[in-house]
Wavefront OBJ file of the C-alpha trace (Angstrom):
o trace
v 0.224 -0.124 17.291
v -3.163 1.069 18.018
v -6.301 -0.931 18.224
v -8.803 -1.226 15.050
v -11.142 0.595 17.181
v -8.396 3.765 17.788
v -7.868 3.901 14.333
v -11.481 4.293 13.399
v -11.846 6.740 15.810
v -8.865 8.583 14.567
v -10.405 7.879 10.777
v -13.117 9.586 11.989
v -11.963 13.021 13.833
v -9.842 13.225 10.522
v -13.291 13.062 8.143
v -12.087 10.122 6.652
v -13.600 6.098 6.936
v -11.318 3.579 8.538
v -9.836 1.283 5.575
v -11.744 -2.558 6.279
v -9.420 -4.572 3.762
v -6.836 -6.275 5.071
v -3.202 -6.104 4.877
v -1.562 -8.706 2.903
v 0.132 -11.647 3.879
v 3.088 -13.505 2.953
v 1.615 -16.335 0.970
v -0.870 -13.410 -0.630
v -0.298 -12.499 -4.021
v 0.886 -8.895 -4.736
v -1.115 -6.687 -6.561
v -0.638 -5.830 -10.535
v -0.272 -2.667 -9.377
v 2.824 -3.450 -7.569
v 4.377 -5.529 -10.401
v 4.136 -2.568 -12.299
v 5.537 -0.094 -10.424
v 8.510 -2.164 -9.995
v 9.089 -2.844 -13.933
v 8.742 1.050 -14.257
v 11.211 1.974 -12.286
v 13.998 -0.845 -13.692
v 13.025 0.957 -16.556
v 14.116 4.503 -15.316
v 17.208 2.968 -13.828
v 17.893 1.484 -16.689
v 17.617 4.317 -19.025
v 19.670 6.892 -16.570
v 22.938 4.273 -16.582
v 22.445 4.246 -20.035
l 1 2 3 4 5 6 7 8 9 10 11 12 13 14 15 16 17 18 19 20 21 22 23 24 25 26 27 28 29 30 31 32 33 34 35 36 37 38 39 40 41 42 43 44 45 46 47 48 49 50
């Protein structure tokens, strides 16, 4: 795995900034986002065995 450093190096030949944020944890709660995406695609499952 590289180093924060390497990867902001590498973020940086490739014309992009290094993401700061952090990844989640465990005990973090998931994002909405994620919740959604989930429930979206029971949805499609559920609709194609239909």
């Amino acid at each position: 795995m590289p180093t924060p450093k390497q990867m902001e190096k590498l973020a940086a030949s490739m014309g992009k900034k290094a993401a700061r944020e952090r990844s989640l944890g465990p005990k973090d709660d998931m994002p909405d986002e994620y919740w959604h995406a989930l429930l979206d695609d029971a949805d499609d499952q559920a609709a194609v065995s239909v």
